[in-house]
Every structure is written in structure tokens, then in C-alpha cells.
N, C-alpha and C positions, 0 to 999 in steps of 0.2 A: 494286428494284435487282437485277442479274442478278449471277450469281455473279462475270462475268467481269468487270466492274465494279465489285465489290467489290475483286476483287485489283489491279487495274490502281490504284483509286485506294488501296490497302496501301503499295503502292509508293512510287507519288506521295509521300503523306502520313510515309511513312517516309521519303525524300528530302530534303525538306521540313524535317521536323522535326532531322533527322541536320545539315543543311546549318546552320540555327538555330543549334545546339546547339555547333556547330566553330568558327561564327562568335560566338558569347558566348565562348566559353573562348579564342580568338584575344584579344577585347577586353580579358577577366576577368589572360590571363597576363600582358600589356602591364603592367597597374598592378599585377603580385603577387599577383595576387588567383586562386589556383592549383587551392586546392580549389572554390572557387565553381567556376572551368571547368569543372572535372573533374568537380563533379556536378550541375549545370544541368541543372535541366528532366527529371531520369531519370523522373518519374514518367507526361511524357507515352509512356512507353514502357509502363505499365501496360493491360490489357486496357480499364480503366476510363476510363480517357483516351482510348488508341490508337484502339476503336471507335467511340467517337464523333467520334475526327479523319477516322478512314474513310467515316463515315457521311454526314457534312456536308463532303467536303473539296471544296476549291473552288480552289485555290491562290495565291490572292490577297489573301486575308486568315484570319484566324484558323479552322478550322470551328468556335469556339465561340461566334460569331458569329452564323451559320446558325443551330446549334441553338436559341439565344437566343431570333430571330425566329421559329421554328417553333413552339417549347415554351414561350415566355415564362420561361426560365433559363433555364443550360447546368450539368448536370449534370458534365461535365469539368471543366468550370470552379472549381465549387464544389470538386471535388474538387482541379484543382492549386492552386487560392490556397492552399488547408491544410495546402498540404505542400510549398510553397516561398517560405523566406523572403523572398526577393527580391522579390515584392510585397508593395506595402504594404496589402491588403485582411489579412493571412497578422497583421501588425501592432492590429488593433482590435478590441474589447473594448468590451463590456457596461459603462455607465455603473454605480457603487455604486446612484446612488440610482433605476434602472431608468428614464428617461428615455432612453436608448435610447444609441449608440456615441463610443466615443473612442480618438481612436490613440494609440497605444503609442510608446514612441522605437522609430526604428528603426536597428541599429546599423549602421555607416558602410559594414564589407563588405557588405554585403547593398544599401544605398541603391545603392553603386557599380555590384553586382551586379545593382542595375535598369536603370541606365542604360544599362549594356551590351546588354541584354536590348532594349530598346527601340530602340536604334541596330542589334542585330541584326536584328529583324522588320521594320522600316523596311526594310534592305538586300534582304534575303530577298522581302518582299511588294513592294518598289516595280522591283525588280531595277535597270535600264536608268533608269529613272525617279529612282533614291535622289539625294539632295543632302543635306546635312548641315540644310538648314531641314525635312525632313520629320518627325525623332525631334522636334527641338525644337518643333514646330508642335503635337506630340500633346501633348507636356507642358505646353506652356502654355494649351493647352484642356482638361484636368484639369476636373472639375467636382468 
């Protein structure tokens, strides 16, 4: 990837994620839910995020997506589930008797805070294309 390429897609990616981010805290204020808006998603603003949004960015779905396919994980990824409540991976834990995971309750601001989350990327990735069955279509394919 050429330098010029890299900043071009800085941009992009920072766009992108800024545009996400205004559109969660639009949804987040509607129901009260204030400081969730206000601090959704800061960590894809970390180097440890941001670079790999630039690296993989594609603009039409997640770039941890990309990574996934490329590396077999997403390192981003790992890192935002851990450090935003709002998913429920952020939610599960090591079974007592080590047979392996189980979710956690997850409390209600934060479930809210998914759904918005979800209806934002929906907006954002489908643009022109978003209908209100596209958020619902992901959630009910949940595996």
C-alpha cells in the first residue's frame, strides 16, 4: 500500500467511523441514553483500532471483517469487544467448571446501546440501500 493510499483511505476510515459514531449518539440521545452516545466506539479512534480500520478499509463493511479473512481473527476486533460494553461478546465468561463460555446478564443501557449500534452500521454500510429489515435481518441470523 503506497503512502498516498494509506492517507486517502485515514480519511475515508475516519469519516466512516466519525459519521457511525454521530449516528449511535443521534439513536443513543432519542431514548436518554446520553453518555452511551457520548462515548461510543472512542476506542476505534485508538492506533490499535484506527490502523487496522486503515489497513483493511473497504467502505462497505466493517474492515474487521477483511482482517478476519486475511489473518483468521481480527486483532481490532479482539481488542474493541473488550472495551465496549455494548457488545455482547464484552458480556461472556469462562464457565466455573472450565467446559468452556457463558453469558453474563447484560445490562439494559448497554443492550439498548447495541441496537443502536446495529441500526447505525446497517445505515452507514447499506447507505441508499438501508430499510429498517436490514438491522433486524442481522439480528435474527445471530448464530
Amino acid at each position: 500500500m503506497t503512502t498516498k493510499q494509506i492517507l486517502v483511505n485515514a480519511k475515508k476510515h475516519f469519516l466512516v467511523i466519525t459519521r457511525h459514531k454521530l449516528e449511535v449518539m443521534k439513536g443513543c440521545f432519542k431514548v436518554g441514553l446520553y453518555w452511551q452516545g457520548l462515548v461510543h466506539d472512542l476506542s476505534k479512534y485508538s492506533p490499535t483500532e484506527f490502523c487496522v480500520g486503515v489497513y483493511y478499509f473497504q467502505g462497505d463493511r466493517s474492515p474487521n471483517a477483511a482482517e478476519r479473512e486475511i489473518k483468521g481473527a481480527s486483532t481490532a476486533w479482539m481488542h474493541h469487544k473488550g472495551r465496549n460494553k455494548h457488545h455482547y461478546e464484552y458480556w461472556s465468561d469462562a464457565k466455573m467448571d472450565k467446559t468452556g463460555y457463558e453469558c453474563c446478564d447484560m445490562p439494559p443501557k448497554y443492550f439498548v446501546e447495541m441496537i443502536m449500534d446495529r441500526i447505525a452500521a446497517s445505515k452507514i454500510y447499506k447507505g441508499d440501500g438501508y430499510t429498517d429489515e436490514v438491522p433486524l435481518n442481522y439480528l435474527k441470523n445471530w448464530d
